[in-house]
C-alpha positions as CSV (number, residue, x, y, z in Angstrom):
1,X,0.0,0.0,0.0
2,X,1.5,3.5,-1.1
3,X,2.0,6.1,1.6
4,X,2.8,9.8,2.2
5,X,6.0,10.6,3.8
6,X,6.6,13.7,6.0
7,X,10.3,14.1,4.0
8,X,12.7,12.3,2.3
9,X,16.1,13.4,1.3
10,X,16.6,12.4,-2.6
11,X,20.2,11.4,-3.1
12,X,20.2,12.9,-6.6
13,X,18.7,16.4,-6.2
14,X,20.5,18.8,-8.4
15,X,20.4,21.3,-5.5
16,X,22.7,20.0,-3.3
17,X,25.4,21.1,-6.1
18,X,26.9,24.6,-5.9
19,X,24.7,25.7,-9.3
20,X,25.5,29.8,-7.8
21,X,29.2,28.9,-8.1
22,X,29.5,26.8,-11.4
23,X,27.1,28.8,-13.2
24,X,28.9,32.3,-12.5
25,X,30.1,32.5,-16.3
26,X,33.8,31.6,-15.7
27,X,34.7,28.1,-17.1
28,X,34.7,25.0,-14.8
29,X,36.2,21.6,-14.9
30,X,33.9,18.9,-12.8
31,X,34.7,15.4,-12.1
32,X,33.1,12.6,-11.7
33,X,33.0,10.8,-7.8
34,X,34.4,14.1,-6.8
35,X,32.1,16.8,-8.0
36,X,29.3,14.8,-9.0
37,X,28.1,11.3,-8.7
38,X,26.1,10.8,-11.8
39,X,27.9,10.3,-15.3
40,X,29.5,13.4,-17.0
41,X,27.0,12.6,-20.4
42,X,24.0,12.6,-17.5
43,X,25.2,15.6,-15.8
44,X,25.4,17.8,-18.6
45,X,21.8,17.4,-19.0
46,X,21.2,18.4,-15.4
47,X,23.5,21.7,-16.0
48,X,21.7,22.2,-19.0
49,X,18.4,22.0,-17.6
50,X,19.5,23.7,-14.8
51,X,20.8,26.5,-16.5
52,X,17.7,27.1,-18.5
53,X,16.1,27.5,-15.2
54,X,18.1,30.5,-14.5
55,X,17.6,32.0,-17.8
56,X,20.9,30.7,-20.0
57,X,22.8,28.0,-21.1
58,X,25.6,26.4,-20.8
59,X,28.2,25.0,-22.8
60,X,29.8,21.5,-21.9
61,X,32.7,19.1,-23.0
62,X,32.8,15.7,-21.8
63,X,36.0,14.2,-21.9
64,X,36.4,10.8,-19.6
65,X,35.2,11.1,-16.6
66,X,35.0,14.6,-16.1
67,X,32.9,17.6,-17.9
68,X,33.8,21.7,-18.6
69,X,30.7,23.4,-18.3
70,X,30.6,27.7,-19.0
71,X,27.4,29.5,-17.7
72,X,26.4,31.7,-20.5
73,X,23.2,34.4,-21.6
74,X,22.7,35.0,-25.4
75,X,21.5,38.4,-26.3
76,X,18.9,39.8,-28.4
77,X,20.0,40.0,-32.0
């Protein structure tokens, strides 16, 4: 039988990671098992999505087991 619980602390939640820091515009390098948990293909879509949440994008580069991601805006043409 399904049942409501009062909280639960999600192991995976795209919050915990410093998005403020990483998504300041300056280029970062992230790794895998240190930085994040997930893979680097998997994580780029959380940046991505993530980034779009605070009104950009971001550029990534997977290489191995680590990614470069770079906050960025685009302007009106």
């Amino acid at each position: 039988m399904s049942k409501v619980l009062k909280e639960f602390l999600f192991t995976n939640n795209p919050l915990k990671y410093p998005w403020d820091k990483w998504l300041d515009g300056r280029t970062w390098q992230l790794t895998q098992g240190k930085d994040f948990k997930c893979t680097a293909k998997a994580f780029g879509s959380i940046a991505s999505s993530t980034a779009r949440k605070k009104g950009g994008k971001v550029r990534t580069h997977v290489r191995d087991k680590k990614i470069v991601i770079q906050f960025f805006r685009e302007t009106n043409r």
